[in-house]
C-alpha positions in Angstrom: 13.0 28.1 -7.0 11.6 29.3 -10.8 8.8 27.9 -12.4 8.6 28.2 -15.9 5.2 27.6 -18.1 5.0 27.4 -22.0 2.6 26.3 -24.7 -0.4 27.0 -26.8 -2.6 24.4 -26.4 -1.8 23.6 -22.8 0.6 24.5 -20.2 3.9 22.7 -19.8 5.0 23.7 -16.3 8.8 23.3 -14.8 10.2 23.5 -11.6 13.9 23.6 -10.7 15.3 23.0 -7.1 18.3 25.3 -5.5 17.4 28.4 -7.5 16.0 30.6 -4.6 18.1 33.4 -5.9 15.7 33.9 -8.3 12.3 36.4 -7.6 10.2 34.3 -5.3 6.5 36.3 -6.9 7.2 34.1 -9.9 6.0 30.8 -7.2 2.4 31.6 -8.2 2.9 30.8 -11.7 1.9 27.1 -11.6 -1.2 28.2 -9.3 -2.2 30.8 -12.1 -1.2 28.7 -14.9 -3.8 25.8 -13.3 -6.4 28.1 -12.9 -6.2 29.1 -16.4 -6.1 25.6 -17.9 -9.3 24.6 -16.0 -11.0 28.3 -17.2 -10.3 27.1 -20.5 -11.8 23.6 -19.7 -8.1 22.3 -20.2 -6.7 19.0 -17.7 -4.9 19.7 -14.6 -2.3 18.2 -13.2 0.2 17.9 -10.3 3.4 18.9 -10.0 5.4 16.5 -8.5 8.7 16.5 -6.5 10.5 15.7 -3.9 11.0 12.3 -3.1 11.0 12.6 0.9 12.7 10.0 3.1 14.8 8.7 0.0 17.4 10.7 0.3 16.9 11.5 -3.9 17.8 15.2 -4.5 15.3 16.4 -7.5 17.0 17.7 -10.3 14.2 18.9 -12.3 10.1 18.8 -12.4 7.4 19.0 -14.9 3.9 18.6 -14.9 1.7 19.3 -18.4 -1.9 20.1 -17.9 -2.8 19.0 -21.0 -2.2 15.4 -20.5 -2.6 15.7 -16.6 1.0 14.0 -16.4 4.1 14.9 -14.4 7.7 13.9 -14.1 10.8 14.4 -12.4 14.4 13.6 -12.5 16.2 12.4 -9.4 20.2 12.0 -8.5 19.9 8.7 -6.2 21.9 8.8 -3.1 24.5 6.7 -4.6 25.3 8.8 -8.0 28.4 8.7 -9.5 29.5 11.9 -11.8 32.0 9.4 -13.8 28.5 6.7 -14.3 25.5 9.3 -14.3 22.3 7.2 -13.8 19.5 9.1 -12.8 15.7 8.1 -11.2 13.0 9.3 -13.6 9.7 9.1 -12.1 6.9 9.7 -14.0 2.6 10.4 -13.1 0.2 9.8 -15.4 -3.1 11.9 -14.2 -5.0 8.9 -12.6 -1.4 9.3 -10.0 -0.2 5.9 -10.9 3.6 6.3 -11.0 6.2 4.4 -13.1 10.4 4.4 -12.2 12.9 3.6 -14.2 16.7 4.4 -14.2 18.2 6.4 -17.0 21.8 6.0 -17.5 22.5 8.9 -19.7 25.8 7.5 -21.6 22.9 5.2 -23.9 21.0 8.0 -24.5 20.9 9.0 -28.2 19.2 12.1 -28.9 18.6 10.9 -32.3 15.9 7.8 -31.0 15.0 8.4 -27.4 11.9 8.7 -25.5 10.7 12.0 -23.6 12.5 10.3 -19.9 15.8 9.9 -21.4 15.6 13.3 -22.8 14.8 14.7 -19.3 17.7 12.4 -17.7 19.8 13.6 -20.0 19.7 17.1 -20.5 19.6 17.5 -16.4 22.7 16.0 -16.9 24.1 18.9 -19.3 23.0 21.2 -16.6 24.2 19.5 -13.7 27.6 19.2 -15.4 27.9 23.2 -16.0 26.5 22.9 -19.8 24.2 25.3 -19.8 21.7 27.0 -17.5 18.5 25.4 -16.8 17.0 27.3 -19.3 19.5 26.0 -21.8 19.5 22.3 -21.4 16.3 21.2 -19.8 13.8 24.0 -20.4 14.9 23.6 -23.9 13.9 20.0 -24.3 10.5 21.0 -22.6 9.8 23.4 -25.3 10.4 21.0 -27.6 8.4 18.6 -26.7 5.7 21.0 -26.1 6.4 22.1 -29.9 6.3 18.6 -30.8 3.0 18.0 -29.0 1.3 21.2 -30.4 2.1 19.9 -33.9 0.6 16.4 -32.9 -3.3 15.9 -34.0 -3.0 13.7 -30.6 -2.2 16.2 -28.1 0.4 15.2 -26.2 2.7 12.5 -27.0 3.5 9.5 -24.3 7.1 9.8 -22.4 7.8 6.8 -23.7 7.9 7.3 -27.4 11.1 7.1 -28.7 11.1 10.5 -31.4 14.8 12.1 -32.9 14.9 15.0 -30.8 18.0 16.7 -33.1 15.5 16.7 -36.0 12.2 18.4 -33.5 15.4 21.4 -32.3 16.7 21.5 -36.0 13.0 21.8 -36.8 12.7 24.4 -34.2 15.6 26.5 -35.1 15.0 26.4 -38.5 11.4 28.7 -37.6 13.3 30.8 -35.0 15.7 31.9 -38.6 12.6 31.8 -41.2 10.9 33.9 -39.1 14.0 36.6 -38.2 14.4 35.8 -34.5 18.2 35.6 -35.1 18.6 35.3 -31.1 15.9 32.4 -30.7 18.2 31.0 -33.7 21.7 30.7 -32.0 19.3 29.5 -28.5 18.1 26.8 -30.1 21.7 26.1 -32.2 23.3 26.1 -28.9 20.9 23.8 -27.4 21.7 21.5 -30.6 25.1 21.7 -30.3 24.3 20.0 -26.8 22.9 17.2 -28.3 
């Protein structure tokens, strides 16, 4: 499994299924990352998962401390490669939990909300894309970019933003600021979308 944190203002943490390969000491990193957040007097929140006795496999996880929220992104039992619909369940940080279904052939990167984006770059990965970190740790970052540069903190999952204009945005830094290799990262990531 990895877990991956990122942020400034908060931690945005991830968590991937079926990558054991990967060094198991990194499993402490959403422990440490909590600790840290309530240190600095930050929200906590908990990362939720599997989906036991559904028979869901979990494609991806988040949970940001900031806002106390989590989600994750499910293929149902029933998924169809040729029709990908995925589950995306989503905590706030009272644990009241909302569902929906994501059928990621309506998505439009240009006007969709945080779920969608989720749905649909586990999609990318699921389909041999990219990597984890290039499809859906990428549209993490972004919104943790996005919600850094918010006055509000963190925006809801269900605000529909243009996601090709935060990762232009994005890239755009990663080049004014000489990281030529965060550059073609985040121009590959847009070439996803």
């Amino acid at each position: 499994m990895a877990i991956s944190g990122i942020g400034t203002t908060g931690y945005t943490v991830g968590y991937e299924t079926r990558r054991t390969e990967r060094n198991m000491t990194s499993n402490n990193f959403a422990k440490q990352a909590t600790e840290a957040a309530q240190a600095a007097g930050q929200a906590t929140a908990v990362l939720h998962g599997a989906d036991e006795g559904s028979g869901d496999i979990t494609i991806f996880s988040g949970a940001e401390l900031v806002s106390g929220s989590s989600v994750s992104v499910y293929k149902t039992k029933d998924f169809d490669p040729e029709n990908p619909v995925y589950k995306v369940k989503i905590w706030d940080k009272s644990g009241n939990v909302t569902e929906r279904m994501v059928d990621v052939s309506k998505v439009d990167p240009k006007n969709c909300d945080t779920a969608e984006m989720y749905a649909y770059t586990a999609n990318l990965k699921e389909r041999g894309k990219g990597s984890f970190e290039d499809t859906v740790l990428k549209a993490v970052v972004a919104k943790s970019v996005k919600d850094a540069e918010s006055s509000s903190g963190a925006w809801s999952f269900s605000d529909k933003v243009d996601w090709v204009k935060i990762v232009n945005d994005i890239m755009q830094s990663e080049y004014r600021y000489g990281d030529l290799k965060g550059y073609l990262e985040w121009k590959k990531f847009l070439s996803f979308l």
